[in-house]
C-alpha positions in Angstrom: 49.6 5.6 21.8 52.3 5.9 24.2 52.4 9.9 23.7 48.4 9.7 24.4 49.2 8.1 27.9 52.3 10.8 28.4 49.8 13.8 27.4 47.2 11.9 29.7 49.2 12.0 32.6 50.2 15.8 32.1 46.8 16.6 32.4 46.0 15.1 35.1 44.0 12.2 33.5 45.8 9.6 35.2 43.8 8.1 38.2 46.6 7.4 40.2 47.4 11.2 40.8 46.9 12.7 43.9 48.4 16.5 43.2 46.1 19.5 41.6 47.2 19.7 37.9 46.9 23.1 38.0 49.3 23.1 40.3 52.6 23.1 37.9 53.6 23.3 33.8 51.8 20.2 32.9 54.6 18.0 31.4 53.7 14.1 31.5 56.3 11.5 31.4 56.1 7.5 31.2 58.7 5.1 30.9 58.1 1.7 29.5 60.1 -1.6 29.8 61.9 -3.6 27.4 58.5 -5.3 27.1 56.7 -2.4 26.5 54.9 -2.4 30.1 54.9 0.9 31.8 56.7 0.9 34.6 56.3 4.0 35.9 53.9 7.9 35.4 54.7 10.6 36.4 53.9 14.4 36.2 55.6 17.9 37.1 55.4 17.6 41.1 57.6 20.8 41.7 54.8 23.1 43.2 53.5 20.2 45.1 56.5 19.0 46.7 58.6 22.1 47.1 61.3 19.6 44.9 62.9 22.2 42.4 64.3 18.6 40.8 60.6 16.9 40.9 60.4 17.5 37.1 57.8 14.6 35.0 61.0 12.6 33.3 63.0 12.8 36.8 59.5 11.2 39.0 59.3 8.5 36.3 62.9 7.6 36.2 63.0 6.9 40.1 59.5 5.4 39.9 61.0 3.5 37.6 64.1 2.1 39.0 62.3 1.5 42.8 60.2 -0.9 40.1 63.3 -2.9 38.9 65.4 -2.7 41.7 67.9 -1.2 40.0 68.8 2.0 38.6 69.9 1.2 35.2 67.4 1.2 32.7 68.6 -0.6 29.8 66.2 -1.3 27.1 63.5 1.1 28.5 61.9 4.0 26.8 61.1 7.1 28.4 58.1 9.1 26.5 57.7 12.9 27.2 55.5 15.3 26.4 58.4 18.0 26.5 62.2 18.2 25.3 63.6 17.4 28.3 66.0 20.1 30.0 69.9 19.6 31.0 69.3 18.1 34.1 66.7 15.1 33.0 68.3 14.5 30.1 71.8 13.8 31.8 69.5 11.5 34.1 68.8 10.5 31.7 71.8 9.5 30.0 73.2 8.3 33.3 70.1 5.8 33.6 71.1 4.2 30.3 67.2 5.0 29.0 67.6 3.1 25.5 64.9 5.7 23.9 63.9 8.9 24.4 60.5 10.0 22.8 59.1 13.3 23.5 56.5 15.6 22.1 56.7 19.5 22.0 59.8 21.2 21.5 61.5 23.7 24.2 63.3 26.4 22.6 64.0 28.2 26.2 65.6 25.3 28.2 65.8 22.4 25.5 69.2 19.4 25.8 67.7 17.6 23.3 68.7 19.5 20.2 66.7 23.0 20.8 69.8 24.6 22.8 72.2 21.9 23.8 72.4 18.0 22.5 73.4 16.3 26.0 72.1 12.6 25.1 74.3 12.8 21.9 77.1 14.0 23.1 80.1 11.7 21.9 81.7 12.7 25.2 79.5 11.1 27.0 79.6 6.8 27.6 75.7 6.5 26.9 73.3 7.8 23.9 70.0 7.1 23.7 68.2 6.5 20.5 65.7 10.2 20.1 62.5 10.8 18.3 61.2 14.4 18.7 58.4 16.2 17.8 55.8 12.6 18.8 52.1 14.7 18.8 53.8 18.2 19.4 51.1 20.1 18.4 49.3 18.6 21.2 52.1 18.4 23.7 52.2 22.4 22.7 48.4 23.0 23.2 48.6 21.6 26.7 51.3 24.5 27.6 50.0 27.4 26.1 46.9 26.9 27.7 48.3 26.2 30.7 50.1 29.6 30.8 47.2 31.8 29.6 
């Protein structure tokens, strides 16, 4: 259910958005509280916003902590439609995001196991709990369209 509202967002779907989906890769992101509210939505806003940082998990991890108050999100899951990439998972890691679900695999620019493992990494003071491959044969759909 929670993938559903991640690959809803992606697409544009979500009634709150004011960008042109078309605009960028559609990758969806939502991050729920301990209580399994949503706290926050968010899509790819790079094109939009001229942001080369404005990626889906990134939006809904600020969104997120302006919510709260705070920027640690202990307890909190972040659902993806994509593995996220070095930079969103270290944020990650550094928000203290308890889990981290996410739906099509990235081969190219994957941290989450496809090239590099950053929210594992023993080095680091803060590992998630990950569940990959949530509705990837969706997730993967909504790319590959998107790039025809």
């Amino acid at each position: 259910m929670w993938m559903r509202r991640a690959l809803e967002v992606a697409g544009g779907v979500d009634p709150d958005d004011l960008g042109d989906p078309s605009d960028d890769v559609p990758v969806g992101a939502v991050l729920y509280g301990p209580d399994g509210v949503e706290l926050a939505a968010a899509r790819n806003e790079r094109e939009r916003t001229g942001d080369p940082t404005a990626h889906a998990e990134i939006l809904a991890l600020r969104r997120a902590a302006a919510v709260r108050g705070e920027w640690r999100l202990d307890g909190c899951v972040l659902v993806v439609t994509l593995e996220p990439c070095t930079m969103c998972a270290g944020a990650l890691v550094l928000a203290r995001i308890s889990t981290l679900v996410f739906g099509a695999w990235e081969p190219k620019t994957g941290a989450v196991s496809s090239l590099w493992d950053v929210v594992r990494d023993r080095r680091l003071n803060h590992r998630p709990e990950v569940y990959g491959g949530v509705l990837a044969a969706e997730s993967a759909a909504l790319l590959r369209s998107f790039f025809r």
